[in-house]
N, C-alpha and C positions, 0 to 999 in steps of 0.2 A: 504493500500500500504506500513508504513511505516514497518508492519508487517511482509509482504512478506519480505520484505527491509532487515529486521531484520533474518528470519529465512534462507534468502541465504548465509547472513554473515557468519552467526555460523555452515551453511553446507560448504561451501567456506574452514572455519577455518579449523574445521574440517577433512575435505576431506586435506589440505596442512598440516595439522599436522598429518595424516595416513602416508601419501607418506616419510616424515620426517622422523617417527617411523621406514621406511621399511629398513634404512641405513644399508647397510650388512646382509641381513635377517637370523639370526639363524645363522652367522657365525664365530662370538665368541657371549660370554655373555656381557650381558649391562654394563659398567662400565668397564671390563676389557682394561688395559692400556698397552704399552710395557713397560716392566721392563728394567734397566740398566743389563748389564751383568757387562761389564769390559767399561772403558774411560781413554788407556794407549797408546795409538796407533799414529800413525801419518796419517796416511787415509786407511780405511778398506774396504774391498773387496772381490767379488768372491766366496762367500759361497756357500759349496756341501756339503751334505750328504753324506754319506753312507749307506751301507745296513742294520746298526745296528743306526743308527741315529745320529752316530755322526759327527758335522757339523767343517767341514776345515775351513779356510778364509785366507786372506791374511794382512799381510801389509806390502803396494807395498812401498812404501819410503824405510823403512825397511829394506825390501829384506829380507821379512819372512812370511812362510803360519803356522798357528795356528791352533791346536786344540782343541773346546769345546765340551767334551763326553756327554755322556747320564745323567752323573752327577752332571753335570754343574763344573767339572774341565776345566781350560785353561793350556793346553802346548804345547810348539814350538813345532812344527812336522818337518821341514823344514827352517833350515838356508839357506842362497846365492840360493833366489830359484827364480832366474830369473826372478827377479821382477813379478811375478805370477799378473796377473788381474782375470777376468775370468775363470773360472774352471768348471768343472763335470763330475760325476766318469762316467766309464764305468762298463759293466755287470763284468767284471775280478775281479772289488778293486782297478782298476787302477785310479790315478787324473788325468783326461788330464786337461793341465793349458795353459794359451794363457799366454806365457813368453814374457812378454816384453822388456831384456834389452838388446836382440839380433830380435826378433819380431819372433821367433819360436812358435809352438806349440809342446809342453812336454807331453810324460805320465809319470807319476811319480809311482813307485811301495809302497805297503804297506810300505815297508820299506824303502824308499826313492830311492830309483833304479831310475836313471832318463836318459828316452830313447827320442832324436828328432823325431818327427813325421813330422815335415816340418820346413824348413828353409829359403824357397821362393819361390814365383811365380816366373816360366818361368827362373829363374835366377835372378830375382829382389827380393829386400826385402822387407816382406811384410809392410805394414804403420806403422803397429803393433797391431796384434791380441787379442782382445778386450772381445769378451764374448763368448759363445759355447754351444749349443747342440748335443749330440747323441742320434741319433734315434734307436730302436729298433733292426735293425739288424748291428749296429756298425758305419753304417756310421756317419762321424761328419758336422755340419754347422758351419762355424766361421766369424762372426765379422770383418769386418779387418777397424776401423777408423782412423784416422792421428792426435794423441794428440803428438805435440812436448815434448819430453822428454828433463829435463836439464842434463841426464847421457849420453845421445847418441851425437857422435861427429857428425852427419850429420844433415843436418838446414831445409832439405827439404825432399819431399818423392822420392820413387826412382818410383810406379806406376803410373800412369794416374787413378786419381777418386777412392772413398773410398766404399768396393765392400763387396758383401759376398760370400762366398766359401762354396766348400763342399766337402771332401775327403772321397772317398770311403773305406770301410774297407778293413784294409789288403794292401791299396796304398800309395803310396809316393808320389804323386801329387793331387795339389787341381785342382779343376776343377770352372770356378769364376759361379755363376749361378743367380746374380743379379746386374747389375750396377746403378741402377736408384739410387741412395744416396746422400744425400748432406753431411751424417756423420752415418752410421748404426752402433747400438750400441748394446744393452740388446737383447734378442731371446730368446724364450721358444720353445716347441714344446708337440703337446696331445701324448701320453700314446701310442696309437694306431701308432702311427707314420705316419700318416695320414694330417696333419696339423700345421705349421711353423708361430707362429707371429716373428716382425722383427719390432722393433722401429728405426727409424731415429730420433735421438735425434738432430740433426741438422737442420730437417728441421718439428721437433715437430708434427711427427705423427708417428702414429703405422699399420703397414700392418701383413695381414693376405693370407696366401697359401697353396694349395696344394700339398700333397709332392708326385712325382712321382716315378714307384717303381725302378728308372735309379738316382734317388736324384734328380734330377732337380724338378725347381718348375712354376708351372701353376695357373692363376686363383689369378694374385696378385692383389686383391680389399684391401681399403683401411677401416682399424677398427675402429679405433679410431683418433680422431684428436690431438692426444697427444701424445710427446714422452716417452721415457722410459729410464733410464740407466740400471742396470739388472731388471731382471723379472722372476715370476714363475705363476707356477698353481697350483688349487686344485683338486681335485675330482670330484668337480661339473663343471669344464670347464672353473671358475673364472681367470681370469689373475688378477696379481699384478704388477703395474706399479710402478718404484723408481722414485723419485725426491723430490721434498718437500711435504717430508711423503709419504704416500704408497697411490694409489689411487688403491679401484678397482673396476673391468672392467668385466661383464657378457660375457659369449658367444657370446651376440647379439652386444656388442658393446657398451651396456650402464652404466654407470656407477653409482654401487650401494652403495660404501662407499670410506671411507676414514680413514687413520688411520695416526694423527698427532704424527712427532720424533719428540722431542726438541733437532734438530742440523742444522746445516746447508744444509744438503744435506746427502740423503739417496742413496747410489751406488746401491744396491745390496739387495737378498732377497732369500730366501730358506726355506725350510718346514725339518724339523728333529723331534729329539729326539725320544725314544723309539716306540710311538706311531706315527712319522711321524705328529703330529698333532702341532707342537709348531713353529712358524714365526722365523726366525734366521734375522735379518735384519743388515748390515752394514754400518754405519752412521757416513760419516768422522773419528772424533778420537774412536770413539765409538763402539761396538757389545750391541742390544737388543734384547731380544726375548719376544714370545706373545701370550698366550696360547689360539690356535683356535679350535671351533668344527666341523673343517670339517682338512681334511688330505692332504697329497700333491697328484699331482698328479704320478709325477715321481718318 
C-alpha cells in the first residue's frame, strides 16, 4: 500500500509539474523576460502600431504621444495632443486617439493633421473616452469610463452611467450599444470582425460579443472573471489582459500564462515591430517590450 502511496505521489507530482511546464505554450521562449525600453515618462499609454510596426504611445500627464520605430528609436511625434489615452490606427495611417482633455475622439494624420471625430453624446460630454477599436470595415467601439481628471474644470459627469459606443464609419454620431458597466475600460476585437471583448475594470470582469453586421452587439456572455485596462490579441485568439503584469487568456477563457512588469501597474499593451511579433507594453513611468513567437492579431 505504502507503495501504491508512493507511486500516486510522484504521478500527482508529476502530472502538477506538466500542467506548470504548459504556462504560455510555445508563446515566447523559456526565460525570455521584458526588457526596459525607456523609464522617463510620467504615466504611459495607449500603444498602436502601424502598418510598418512602429509602435505610438502616449504620455497623458505630459500631453505627449511618442514614437518607438522599428529601430528601437524614441521620438515625440505629437506635442499638446489632447491628453491622448487610448488609440489605434485605422486602414488610412490614421491614429484615432480617445482625447481626453476635452473627452473627444481625434484622428490624427501621419503628419499630425488633427480632425474631431466626436465631441459628445446627444449634446453631452462624453465621461471621457478611454480605449478603442476599429473593426474591419471602419466602424469604431469606444470606451467611455468616468476617471476624474485634475485638468478639467467640471467635478462630475454630464451622462447617466459609464457606456460603450460605436460610431459608424463615415458618421458623426455614436450610437451607445452597451450600458451594463460599472466602469468599461480596455476592448480588443478578432481580425475577422466578428467578435468584441470588453473589460469592466470596475467591476473586475471581462465580457465577450458578437458583432453584428449594423455594429450592434448580441450574445454578451461573460469570459473571464477578471478585468482589464488595455488589451490585445495574437494570432492564435490569445487575449492579453493589463494590470499587475500581463495575464493571459485562451479563447476559451482560461488562463494560460503570465508575464510579471517590475512596476506598479501595467495600462496598456500592443504587438509591433517589423515582424508584428514583439509585446510593446506601457507600464506607469515606463515602455517595455518582449520578444514573442507568435504575432499580433490586428
Amino acid at each position: 500500500m505504502k507503495k501504491l502511496k508512493g507511486i500516486f505521489l510522484f504521478l500527482s507530482i508529476a502530472a502538477a509539474g506538466n500542467v506548470f511546464g504548459q504556462d504560455a505554450p510555445g508563446l515566447y521562449d523559456a526565460g525570455t523576460k521584458p526588457q526596459l525600453v525607456a523609464k522617463q515618462f510620467s504615466f504611459t499609454e495607449g500603444p498602436a502600431a502601424d502598418r510598418y510596426g512602429n509602435v505610438f504611445f502616449t504620455d497623458q500627464p505630459n500631453n505627449k504621444i511618442w514614437k518607438y520605430d522599428t529601430n528601437g528609436k524614441l521620438s515625440v511625434f505629437l506635442d499638446s495632443a489632447g491628453r491622448s489615452n487610448g488609440m489605434y490606427f485605422d486602414k488610412k495611417g490614421n491614429l484615432i486617439s480617445c482625447a481626453d482633455a476635452k473627452d473627444e475622439l481625434w484622428s490624427i494624420s501621419p503628419k499630425g493633421k488633427i480632425t474631431v471625430l466626436l465631441k459628445d453624446y446627444n449634446g453631452h460630454l462624453f465621461n471621457g473616452p478611454n480605449d478603442v477599436w476599429i473593426r474591419p470595415d471602419g466602424g469604431i467601439y469606444i470606451t467611455d469610463p468616468y476617471y476624474q481628471r485634475d485638468y478639467w474644470t467640471r467635478k462630475q459627469p454630464d451622462l447617466d452611467g459609464q457606456k460603450l459606443y460605436y460610431l459608424p464609419k463615415g458618421q458623426h454620431r455614436a450610437i451607445m450599444v452597451d450600458d451594463k458597466f460599472v466602469r468599461p475600460n480596455g476592448i480588443i476585437g478578432t481580425p475577422d470582425g466578428k467578435t468584441l471583448y470588453v473589460a469592466d475594470i470596475g467591476d473586475n470582469k471581462t465580457y465577450k460579443y458578437d458583432i453584428n453586421k449594423d455594429g450592434s452587439l448580441s450574445n454578451r456572455t461573460l469570459f473571464i472573471p477578471q478585468g482589464s485596462d488595455g488589451m490585445t490579441i495574437d494570432e492564435q485568439g490569445n487575449i492579453y489582459l493589463c494590470g499587475k503584469g500581463i495575464t493571459i487568456v485562451n479563447p476559451k477563457g482560461e488562463k494560460i500564462g503570465h508575464i510579471d512588469i517590475d512596476e506598479p501597474w501595467s495600462a496598456n499593451i500592443c504587438f509591433g515591430g517589423k515582424n508584428k511579433d514583439v509585446l510593446f507594453i506601457t507600464a506607469s513611468k515606463a515602455v517595455y517590450t518582449m520578444k514573442m513567437n507568435v504575432k499580433g492579431a490586428n
